[in-house]
VEXDREN-2710 file (C-alpha; in Angstrom, 1 decimal):
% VEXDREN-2710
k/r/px/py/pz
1/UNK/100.9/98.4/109.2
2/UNK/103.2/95.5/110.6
3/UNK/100.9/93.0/109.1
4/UNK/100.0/94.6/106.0
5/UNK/103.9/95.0/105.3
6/UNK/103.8/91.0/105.8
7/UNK/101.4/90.1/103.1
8/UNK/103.0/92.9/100.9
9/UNK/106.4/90.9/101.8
10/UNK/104.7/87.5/101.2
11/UNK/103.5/88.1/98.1
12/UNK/106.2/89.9/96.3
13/UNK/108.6/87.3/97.3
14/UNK/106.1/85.0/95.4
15/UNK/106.2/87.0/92.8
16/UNK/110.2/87.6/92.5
17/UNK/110.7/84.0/92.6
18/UNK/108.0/83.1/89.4
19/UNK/109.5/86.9/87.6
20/UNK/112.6/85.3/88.0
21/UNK/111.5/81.8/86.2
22/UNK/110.2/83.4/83.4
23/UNK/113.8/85.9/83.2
24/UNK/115.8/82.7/82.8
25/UNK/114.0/81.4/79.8
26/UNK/114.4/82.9/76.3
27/UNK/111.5/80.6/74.7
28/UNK/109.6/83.4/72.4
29/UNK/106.7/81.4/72.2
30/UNK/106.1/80.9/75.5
31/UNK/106.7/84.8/76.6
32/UNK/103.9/85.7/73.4
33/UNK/101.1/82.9/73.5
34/UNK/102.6/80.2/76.7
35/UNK/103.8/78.2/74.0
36/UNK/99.9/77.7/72.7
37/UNK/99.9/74.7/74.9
38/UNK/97.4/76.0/77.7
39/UNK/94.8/73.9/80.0
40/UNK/91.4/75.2/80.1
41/UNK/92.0/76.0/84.3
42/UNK/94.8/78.6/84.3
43/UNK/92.8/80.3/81.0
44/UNK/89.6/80.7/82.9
45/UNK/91.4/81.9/86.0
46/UNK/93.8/84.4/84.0
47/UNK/90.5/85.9/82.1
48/UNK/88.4/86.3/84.9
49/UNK/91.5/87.3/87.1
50/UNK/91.9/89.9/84.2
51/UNK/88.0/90.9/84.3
52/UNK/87.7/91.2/87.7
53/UNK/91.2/92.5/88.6
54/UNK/91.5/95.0/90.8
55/UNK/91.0/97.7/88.4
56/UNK/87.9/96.5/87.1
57/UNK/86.4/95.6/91.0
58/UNK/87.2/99.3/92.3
59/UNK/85.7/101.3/89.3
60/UNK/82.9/99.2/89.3
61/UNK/82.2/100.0/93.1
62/UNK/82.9/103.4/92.0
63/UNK/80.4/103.0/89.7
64/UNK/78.1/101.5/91.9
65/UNK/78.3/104.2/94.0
66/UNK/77.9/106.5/91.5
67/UNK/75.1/105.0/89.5
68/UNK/73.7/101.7/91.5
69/UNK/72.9/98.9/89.4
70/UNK/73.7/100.6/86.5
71/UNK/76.8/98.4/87.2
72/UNK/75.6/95.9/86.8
73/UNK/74.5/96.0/82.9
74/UNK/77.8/95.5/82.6
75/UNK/78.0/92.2/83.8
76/UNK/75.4/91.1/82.2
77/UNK/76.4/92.5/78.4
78/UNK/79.8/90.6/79.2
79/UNK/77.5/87.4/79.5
80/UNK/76.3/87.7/76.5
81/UNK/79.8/88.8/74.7
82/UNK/81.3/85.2/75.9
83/UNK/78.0/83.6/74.9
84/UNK/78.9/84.9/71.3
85/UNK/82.9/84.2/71.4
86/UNK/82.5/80.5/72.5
87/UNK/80.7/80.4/69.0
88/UNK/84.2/81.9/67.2
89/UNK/86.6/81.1/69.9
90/UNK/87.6/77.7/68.6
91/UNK/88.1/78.9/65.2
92/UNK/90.1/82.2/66.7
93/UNK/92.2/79.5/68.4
94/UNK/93.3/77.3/65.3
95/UNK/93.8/80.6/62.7
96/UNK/96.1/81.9/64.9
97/UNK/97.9/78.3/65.6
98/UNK/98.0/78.2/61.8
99/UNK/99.5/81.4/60.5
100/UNK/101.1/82.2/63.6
101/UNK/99.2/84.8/64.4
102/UNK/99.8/86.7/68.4
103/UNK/97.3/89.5/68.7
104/UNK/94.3/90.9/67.9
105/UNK/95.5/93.4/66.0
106/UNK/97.7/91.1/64.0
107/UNK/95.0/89.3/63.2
108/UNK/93.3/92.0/61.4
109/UNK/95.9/93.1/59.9
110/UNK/96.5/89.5/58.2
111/UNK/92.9/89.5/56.7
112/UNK/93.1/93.0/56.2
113/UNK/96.5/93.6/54.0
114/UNK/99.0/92.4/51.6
115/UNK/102.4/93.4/50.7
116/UNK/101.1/93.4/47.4
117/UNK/100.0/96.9/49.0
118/UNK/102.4/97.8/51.5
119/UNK/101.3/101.7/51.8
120/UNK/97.4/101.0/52.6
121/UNK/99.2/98.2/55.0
122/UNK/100.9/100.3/56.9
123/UNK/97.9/102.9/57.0
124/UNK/95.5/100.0/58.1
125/UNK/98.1/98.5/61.1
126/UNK/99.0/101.9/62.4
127/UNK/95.3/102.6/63.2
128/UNK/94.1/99.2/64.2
129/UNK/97.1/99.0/66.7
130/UNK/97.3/102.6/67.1
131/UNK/93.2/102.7/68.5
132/UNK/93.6/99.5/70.1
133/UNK/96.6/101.3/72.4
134/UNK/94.6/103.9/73.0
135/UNK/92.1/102.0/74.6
136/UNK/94.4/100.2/76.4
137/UNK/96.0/102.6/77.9
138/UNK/92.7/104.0/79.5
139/UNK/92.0/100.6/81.5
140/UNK/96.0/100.4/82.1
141/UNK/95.6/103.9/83.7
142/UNK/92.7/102.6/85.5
143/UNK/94.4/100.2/87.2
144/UNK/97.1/102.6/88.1
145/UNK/94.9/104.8/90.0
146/UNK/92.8/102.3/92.1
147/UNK/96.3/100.9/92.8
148/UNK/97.1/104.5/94.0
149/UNK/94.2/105.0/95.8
150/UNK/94.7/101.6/98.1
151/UNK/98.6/102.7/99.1
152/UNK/97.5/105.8/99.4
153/UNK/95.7/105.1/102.6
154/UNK/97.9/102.1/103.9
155/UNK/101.0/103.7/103.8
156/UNK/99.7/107.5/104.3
157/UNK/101.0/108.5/100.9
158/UNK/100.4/111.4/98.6
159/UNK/98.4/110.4/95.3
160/UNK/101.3/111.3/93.0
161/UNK/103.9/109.1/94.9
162/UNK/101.3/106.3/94.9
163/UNK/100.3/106.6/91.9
164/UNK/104.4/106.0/90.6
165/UNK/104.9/103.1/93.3
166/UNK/102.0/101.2/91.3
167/UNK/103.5/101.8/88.3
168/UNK/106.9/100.7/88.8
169/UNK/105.6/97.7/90.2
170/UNK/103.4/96.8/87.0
171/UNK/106.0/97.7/84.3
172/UNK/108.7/95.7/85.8
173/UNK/107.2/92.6/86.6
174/UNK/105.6/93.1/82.8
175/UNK/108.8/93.6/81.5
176/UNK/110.3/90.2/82.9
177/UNK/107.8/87.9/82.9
178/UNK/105.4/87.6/79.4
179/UNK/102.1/86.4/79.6
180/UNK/103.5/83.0/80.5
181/UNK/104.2/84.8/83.7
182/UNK/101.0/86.7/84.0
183/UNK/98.9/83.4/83.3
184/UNK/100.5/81.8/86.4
185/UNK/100.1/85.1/88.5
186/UNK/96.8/85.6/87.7
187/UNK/95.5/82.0/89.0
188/UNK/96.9/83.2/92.7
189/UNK/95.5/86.7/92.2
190/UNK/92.4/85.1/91.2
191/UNK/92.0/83.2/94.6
192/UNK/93.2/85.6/96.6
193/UNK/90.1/87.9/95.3
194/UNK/87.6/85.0/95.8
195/UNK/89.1/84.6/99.3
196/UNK/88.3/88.2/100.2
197/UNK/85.0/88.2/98.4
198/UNK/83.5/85.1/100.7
199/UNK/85.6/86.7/104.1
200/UNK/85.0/90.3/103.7
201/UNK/82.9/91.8/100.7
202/UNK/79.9/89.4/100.9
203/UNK/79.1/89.2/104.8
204/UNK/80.3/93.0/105.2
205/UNK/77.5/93.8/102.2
206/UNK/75.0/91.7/103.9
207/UNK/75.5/93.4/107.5
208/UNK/75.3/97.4/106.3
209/UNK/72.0/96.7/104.2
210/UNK/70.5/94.2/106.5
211/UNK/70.3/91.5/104.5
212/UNK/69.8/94.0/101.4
213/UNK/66.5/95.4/103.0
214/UNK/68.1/98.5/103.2
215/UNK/68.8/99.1/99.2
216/UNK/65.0/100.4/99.4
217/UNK/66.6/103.4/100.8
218/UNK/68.7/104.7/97.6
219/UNK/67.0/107.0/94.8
220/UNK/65.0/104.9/92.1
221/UNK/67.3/105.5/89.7
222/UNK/70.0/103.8/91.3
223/UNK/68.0/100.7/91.6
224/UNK/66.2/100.2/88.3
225/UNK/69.8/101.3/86.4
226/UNK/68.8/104.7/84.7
227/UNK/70.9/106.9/87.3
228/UNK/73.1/107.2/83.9
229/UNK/70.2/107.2/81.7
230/UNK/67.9/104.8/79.1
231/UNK/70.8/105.5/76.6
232/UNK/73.4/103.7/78.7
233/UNK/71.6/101.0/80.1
234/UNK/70.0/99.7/77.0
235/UNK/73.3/100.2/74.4
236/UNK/76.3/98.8/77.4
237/UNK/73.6/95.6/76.8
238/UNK/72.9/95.7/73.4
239/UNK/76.3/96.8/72.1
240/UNK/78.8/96.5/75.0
241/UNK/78.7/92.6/75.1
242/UNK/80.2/92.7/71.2
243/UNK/83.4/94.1/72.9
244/UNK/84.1/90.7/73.9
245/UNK/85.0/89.2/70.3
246/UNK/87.5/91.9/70.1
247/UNK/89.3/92.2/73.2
248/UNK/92.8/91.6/72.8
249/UNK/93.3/90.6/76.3
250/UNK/90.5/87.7/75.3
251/UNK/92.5/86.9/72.0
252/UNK/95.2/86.9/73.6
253/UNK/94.4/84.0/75.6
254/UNK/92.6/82.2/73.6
255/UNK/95.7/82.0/71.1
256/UNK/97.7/80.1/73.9
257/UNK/94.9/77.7/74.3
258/UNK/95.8/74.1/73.8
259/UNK/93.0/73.4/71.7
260/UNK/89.5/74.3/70.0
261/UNK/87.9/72.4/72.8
262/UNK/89.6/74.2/75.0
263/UNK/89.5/77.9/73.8
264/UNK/85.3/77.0/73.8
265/UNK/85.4/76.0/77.2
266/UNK/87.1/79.4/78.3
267/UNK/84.7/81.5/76.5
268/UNK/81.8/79.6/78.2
269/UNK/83.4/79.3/81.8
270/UNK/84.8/82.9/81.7
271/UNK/81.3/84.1/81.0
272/UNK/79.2/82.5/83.6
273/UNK/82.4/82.8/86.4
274/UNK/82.2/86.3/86.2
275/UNK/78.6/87.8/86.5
276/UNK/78.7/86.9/90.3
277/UNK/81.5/89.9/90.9
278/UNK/80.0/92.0/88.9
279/UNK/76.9/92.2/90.8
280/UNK/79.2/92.3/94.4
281/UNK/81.2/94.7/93.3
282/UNK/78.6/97.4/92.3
283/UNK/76.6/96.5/95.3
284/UNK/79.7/97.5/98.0
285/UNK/80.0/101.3/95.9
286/UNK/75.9/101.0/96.5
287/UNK/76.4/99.8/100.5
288/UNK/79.1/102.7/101.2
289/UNK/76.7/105.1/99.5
290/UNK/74.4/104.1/102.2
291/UNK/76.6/104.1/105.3
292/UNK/79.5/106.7/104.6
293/UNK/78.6/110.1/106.3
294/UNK/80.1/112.2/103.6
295/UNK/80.2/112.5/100.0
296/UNK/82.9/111.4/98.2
297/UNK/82.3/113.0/94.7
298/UNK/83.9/112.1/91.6
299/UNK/87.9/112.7/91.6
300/UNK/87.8/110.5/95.2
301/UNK/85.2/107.9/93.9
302/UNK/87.9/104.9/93.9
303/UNK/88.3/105.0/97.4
304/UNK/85.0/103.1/98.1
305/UNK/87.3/100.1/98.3
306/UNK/89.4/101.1/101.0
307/UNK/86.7/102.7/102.5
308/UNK/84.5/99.8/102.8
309/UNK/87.4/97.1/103.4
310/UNK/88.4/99.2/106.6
311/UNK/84.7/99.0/107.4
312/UNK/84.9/95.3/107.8
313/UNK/88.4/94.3/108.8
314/UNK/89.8/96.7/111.3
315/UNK/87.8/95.4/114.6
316/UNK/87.4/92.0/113.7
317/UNK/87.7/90.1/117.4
318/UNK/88.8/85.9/117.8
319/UNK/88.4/85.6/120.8
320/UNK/90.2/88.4/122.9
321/UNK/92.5/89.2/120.1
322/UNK/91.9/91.7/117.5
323/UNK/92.2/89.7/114.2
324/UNK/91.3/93.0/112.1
325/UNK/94.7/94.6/111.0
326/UNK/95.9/90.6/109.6
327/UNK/92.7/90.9/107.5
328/UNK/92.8/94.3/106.9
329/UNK/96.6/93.4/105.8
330/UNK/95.5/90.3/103.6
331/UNK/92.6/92.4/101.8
332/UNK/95.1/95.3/100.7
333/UNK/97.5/93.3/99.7
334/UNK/94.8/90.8/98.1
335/UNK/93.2/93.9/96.0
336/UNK/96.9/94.8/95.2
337/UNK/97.3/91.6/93.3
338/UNK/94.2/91.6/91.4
339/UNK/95.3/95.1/90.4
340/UNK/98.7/93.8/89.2
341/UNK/96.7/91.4/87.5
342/UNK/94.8/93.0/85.4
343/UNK/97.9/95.9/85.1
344/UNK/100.5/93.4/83.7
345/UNK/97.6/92.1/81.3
346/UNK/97.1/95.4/79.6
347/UNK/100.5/96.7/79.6
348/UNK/101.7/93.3/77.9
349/UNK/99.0/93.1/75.2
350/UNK/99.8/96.6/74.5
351/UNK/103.6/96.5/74.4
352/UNK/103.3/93.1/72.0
353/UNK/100.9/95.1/69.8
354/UNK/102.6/97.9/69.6
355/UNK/105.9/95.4/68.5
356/UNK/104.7/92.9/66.3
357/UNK/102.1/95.5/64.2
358/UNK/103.6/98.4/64.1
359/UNK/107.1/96.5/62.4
360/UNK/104.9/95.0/60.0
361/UNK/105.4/91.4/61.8
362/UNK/103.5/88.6/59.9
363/UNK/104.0/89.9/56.4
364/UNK/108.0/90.6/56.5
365/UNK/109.1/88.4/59.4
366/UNK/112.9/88.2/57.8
367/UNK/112.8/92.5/58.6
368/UNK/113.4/91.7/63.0
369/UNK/114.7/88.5/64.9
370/UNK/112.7/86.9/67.6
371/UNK/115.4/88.1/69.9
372/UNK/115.4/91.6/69.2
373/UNK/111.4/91.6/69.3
374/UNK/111.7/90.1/72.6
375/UNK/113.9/93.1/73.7
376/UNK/111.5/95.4/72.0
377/UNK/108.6/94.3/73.5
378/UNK/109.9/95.0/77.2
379/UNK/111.4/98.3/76.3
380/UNK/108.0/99.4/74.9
381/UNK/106.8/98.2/78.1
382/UNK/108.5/100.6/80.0
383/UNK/107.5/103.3/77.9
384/UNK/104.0/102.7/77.4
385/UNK/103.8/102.2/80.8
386/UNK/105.8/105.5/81.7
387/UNK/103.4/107.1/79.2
388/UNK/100.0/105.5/81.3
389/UNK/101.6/106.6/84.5
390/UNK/101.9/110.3/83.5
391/UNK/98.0/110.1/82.2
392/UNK/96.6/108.9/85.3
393/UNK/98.6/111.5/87.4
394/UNK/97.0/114.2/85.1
395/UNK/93.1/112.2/84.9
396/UNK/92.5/110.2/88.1
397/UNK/88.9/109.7/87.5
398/UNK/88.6/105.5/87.5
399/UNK/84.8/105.5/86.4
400/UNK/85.6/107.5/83.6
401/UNK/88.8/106.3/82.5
402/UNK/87.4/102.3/82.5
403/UNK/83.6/103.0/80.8
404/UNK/85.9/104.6/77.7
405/UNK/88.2/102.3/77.7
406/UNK/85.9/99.5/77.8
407/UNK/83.2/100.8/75.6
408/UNK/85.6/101.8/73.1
409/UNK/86.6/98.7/72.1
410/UNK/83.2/97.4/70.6
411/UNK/84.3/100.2/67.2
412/UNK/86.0/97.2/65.9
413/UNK/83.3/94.4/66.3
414/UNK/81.8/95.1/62.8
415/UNK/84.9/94.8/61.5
416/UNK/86.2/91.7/63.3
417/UNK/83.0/90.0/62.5
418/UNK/83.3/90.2/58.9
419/UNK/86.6/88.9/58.8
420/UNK/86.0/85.8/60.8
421/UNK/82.5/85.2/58.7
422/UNK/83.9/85.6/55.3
423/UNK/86.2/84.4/53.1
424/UNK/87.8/87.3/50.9
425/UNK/87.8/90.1/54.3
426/UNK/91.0/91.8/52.4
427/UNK/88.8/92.8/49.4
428/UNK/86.9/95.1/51.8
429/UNK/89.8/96.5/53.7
430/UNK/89.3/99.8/52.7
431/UNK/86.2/99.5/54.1
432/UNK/86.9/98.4/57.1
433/UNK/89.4/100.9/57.6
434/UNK/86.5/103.5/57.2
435/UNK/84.5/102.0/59.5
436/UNK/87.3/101.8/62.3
437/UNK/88.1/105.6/61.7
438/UNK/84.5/107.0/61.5
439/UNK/83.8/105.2/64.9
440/UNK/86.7/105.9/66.5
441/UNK/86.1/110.0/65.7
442/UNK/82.8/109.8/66.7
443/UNK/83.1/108.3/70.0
444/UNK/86.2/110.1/70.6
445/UNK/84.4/113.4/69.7
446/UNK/81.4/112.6/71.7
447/UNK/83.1/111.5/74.7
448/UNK/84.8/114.6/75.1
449/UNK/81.9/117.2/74.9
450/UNK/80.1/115.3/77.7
451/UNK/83.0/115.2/79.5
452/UNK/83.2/119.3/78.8
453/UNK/78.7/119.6/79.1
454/UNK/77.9/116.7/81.1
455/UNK/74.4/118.5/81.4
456/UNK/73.7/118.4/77.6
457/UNK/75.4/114.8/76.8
458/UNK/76.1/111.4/79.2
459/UNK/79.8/110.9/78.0
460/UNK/79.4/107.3/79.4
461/UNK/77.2/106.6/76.7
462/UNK/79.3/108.0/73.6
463/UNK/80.1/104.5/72.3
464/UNK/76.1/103.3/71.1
465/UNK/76.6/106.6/67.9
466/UNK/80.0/105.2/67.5
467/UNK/79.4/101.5/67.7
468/UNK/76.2/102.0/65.3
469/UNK/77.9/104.4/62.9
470/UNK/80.7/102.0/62.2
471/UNK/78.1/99.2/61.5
472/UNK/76.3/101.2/59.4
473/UNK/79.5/102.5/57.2
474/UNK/80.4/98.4/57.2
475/UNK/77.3/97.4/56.0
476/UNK/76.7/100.0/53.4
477/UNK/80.4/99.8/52.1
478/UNK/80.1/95.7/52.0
479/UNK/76.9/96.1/49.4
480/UNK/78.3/98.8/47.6
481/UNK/81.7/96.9/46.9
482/UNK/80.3/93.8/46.3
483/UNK/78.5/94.1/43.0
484/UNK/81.9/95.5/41.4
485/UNK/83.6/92.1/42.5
486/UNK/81.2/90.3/41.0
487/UNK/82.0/92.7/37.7
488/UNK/85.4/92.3/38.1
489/UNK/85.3/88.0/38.5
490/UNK/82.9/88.3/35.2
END
């Protein structure tokens, strides 16, 4: 406990001091997009920091645990996804340098609307940033809970009181800071992760499955990926990796990249960096499966992290001294970071969403001053993030709450696609705004009867009817509407 209150003291006195930095300054710019003047390093770090935060590691040990190398499809679609961004990310980059452009969201909503037609505007950004919250604030809640689930055992706390510690730690650093801040704390979290991986997850996974011999031991289905069914394994490759191109978290940073060259570079880096962990981290929810004497079912699925980092850190001799409770202390507190990382990511891209879409920024910019946005932004933080907290007191189920939130996303890649591919988007808006809602119901819809009859639909897999159904309504609509254009020009 001493030394774990050490690291805990450590770190936040690292973080105070940068919090504080960023408190001082009252550059817009650099609180939004880091001034749009950032190296290719920090990018790469704060993405994959983001990616393999701590939110992200422990469900997908949960998952691993759960399902095996089903996992690990996930990994691998998010190869692909950066594969496919590197090939828009440049472009991404200089529209949003050009028309100041800050979001995701906002970015839609520029090739989407007009004030020429302010009432299908306001229709079209309430649901783009409306959905995109949404799915936010299932990862956001994610985060919250692993975060719970680690102070829960350290400090012998009940889940409720854990769960609000996490969350007043994320919304105020959030609130202070900007990405500018999160960008510079996600390079440390990032290292401290890789740290722990090379000292504690790797050798740790290596000695319980004897060098990976004992894998053979687990069901079939854990190994070949179908615990979770065909359905999921095939469509989280096929249609998962799309959810790249509209991530705002990725948009995000590749609007504060410095350059095209650079924003390419991210998308490439960020894409190869991270399929390592996501083969680790299923593999340790896979290695406790094996070693753990009981079962830890669903609701108590997120404490494979603690469960294996105790494992592997709390008799750890040099020499004639114990060395375990310093690791032990470094690996909480390590975790704890990454989960901040990814926390502060979400709950920033959401509050700045929320702000600059939902006021009808970019077409009516004389409505709101930069200063009063900038207070806006941090008060939505604190309610959004209130708002997350009470969701995953109410749901703490991390697998669940991360596959929806991540799946969900992909609803808008027919949409985004189109708009960075051709030249008149706005003349299809209504259009896309049909295929936004039609996924959006159908996966929400579908989502919720296999989480109600998990024995007659995998819930996990909701996303490949939605992500197909949207396509569909695009591709239709786009043929149907073109012809009377061409009418219309004639």
């Amino acid at each position: 406990m001493n030394w774990l209150i050490f690291w805990i003291v450590v770190y936040l006195a690292i973080i105070v001091i940068l919090a504080l930095r960023h408190l001082r300054t009252s550059d817009f710019e650099q609180y939004l997009v880091n001034n749009r003047n950032t190296k290719t390093l920090p990018l790469v770090f704060t993405v994959l920091a983001t990616f393999v935060g701590g939110g992200t590691s422990i469900g997908l040990m949960a998952l691993g645990y759960e399902s095996g190398f089903a996992a690990v499809s996930i990994g691998v679609a998010y190869v692909i996804g950066f594969v496919i961004m590197s090939f828009y990310a440049g472009k991404i980059r200089t529209y949003g340098h050009k028309h100041n452009i800050y979001s995701f969201p906002h970015f839609l909503n520029h090739k989407y609307s007009s004030e020429a037609d302010g009432n299908f505007t306001r229709v079209f950004s309430a649901t783009v940033s409306g959905v995109n919250i949404f799915i936010f604030f299932f990862i956001l809640c994610a985060q919250f809970v692993a975060m719970a689930s680690l102070l829960k055992f350290s400090f012998q706390l009940d889940y409720t009181t854990a769960t609000i510690i996490s969350a007043l730690i994320i919304i105020i650093y959030t609130a202070i800071a900007g990405l500018s801040g999160v960008i510079v704390t996600d390079s440390i979290q990032f290292i401290a992760i890789v740290i722990m991986i090379a000292l504690i997850f790797i050798p740790g996974i290596l000695d319980d499955t004897a060098m990976l011999s004992r894998l053979s031991e687990l069901p079939d289905e854990m190994l070949n990926g179908t615990q979770l069914g065909w359905g999921f394994l095939i469509g989280t490759i096929l249609f998962l990796s799309w959810s790249v191109l509209v991530r705002m978290d990725i948009w995000q940073r590749l609007l504060a990249a410095k350059s095209e060259k650079v924003a390419r570079r991210v998308s490439i880096w960020s894409g190869l960096g991270m399929l390592p962990f996501y083969i680790i981290f299923p593999l340790i929810g896979m290695t406790i499966k094996l070693v753990l004497d009981r079962d830890l079912g669903t609701k108590e699925s997120a404490d494979v992290a603690y469960e294996f980092i105790s494992r592997h850190t709390l008799n750890v001799m040099v020499g004639d001294t114990n060395f375990g409770p310093v690791l032990l202390g470094f690996a909480i507190v390590g975790l704890l970071s990454a989960l901040m990382s990814s926390g502060d990511s979400f709950l920033n891209i959401i509050s700045i969403s929320a702000v600059k879409d939902f006021v009808g920024w970019g077409k009516k910019k004389e409505e709101i001053s930069k200063k009063k946005a900038h207070a806006m932004i941090r008060v939505a933080t604190i309610i959004f993030g209130v708002i997350a907290l009470m969701v995953a007191l109410v749901f703490p189920y991390i697998v669940d709450l991360m596959v929806v939130g991540i799946s969900t996303i992909t609803i808008f890649a027919p949409i985004t696609l189109f708009a960075l591919i051709h030249k008149n988007a706005y003349a299809y808006r209504k259009v896309a705004l049909s295929s936004i809602l039609v996924a959006f119901v159908v996966n929400l819809v579908l989502f919720t009867y296999g989480i109600l009859y998990p024995e007659q639909f995998q819930a996990k897999t909701s996303f490949v009817p939605a992500f197909l159904l949207g396509s569909i309504v695009m591709v239709v609509g786009y043929w149907i509407r073109k012809p009377k254009l061409k009418a219309n020009d004639h």
